[in-house]
N, C-alpha and C positions, 0 to 999 in steps of 0.2 A: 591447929591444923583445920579443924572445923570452922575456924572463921573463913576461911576460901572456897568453900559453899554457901549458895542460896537458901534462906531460911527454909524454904521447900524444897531444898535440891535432895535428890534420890541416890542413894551411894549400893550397888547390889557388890559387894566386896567380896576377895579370892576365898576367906577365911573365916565364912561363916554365912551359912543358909539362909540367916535374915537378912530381909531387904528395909535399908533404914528413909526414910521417905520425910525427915526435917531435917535441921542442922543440929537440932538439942541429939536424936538419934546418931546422929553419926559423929558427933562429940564423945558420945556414950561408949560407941563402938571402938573409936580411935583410943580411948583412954582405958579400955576393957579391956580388949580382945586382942588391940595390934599394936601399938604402942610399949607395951610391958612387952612383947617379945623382941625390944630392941631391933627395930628393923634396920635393913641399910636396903638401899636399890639402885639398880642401873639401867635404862632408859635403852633398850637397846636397838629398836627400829622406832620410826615413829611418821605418819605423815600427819599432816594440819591441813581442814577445809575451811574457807571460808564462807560461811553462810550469806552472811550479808553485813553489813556494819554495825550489829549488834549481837551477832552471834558466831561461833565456830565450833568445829568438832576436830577432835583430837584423837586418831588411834592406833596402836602400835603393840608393843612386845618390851616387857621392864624383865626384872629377873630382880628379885629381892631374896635378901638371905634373911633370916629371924632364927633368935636366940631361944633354948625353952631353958625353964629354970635349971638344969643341972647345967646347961652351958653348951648342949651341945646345939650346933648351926646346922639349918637348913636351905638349901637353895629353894627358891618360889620361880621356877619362869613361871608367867604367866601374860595372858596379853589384854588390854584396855579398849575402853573410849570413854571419853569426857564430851560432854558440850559445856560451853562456856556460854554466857550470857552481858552482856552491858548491861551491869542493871545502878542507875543512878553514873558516877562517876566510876565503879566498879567494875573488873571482869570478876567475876562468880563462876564455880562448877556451878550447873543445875542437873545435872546428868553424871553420874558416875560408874562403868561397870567394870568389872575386875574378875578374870575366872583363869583358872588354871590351865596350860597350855593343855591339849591335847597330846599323848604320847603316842608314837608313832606304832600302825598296826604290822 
């Protein structure tokens, strides 16, 4: 999963207050912190800008469920933005943020 980030791309993720600011980091993160909680997700708004022909931003509202060891499920909404980059032949995140919906006051 980490390979579709930028070697310096910056991921501030739903599920943990560090900000990982390379790829080796957020490799770290994904195989730590989020991955072992079995995620599943659904993409549930989302619009796309185009910057220019090497770049775009992406952001919207997912809803992930994640597993904790005894098995039981939680829902994650939560809502995003990515910037993506052309870097080489490649689109790359270099920008990733991830934060938990706000619940309603």
């Amino acid at each position: 999963m980490a390979d579709l980030y930028a070697d310096n791309g910056v991921l501030l993720p739903t599920l943990s207050p560090v900000v990982r600011t390379n790829r080796e980091e957020i490799k770290e993160y994904f195989a730590k912190d989020f991955l072992p909680k079995k995620p599943t997700g659904t993409i549930t708004e989302s619009q796309v800008r185009i910057i220019d022909e090497d770049a775009a931003a992406q952001s919207g509202n997912y809803t992930f469920t994640v597993t904790d060891k005894s098995g039981t499920q939680t829902k994650v909404p939560a809502r995003f933005t990515y910037v993506y980059e052309k870097i080489g032949d490649q689109w790359l995140i270099t920008e990733h943020h991830s934060s938990a919906t706000p619940t309603k006051s």
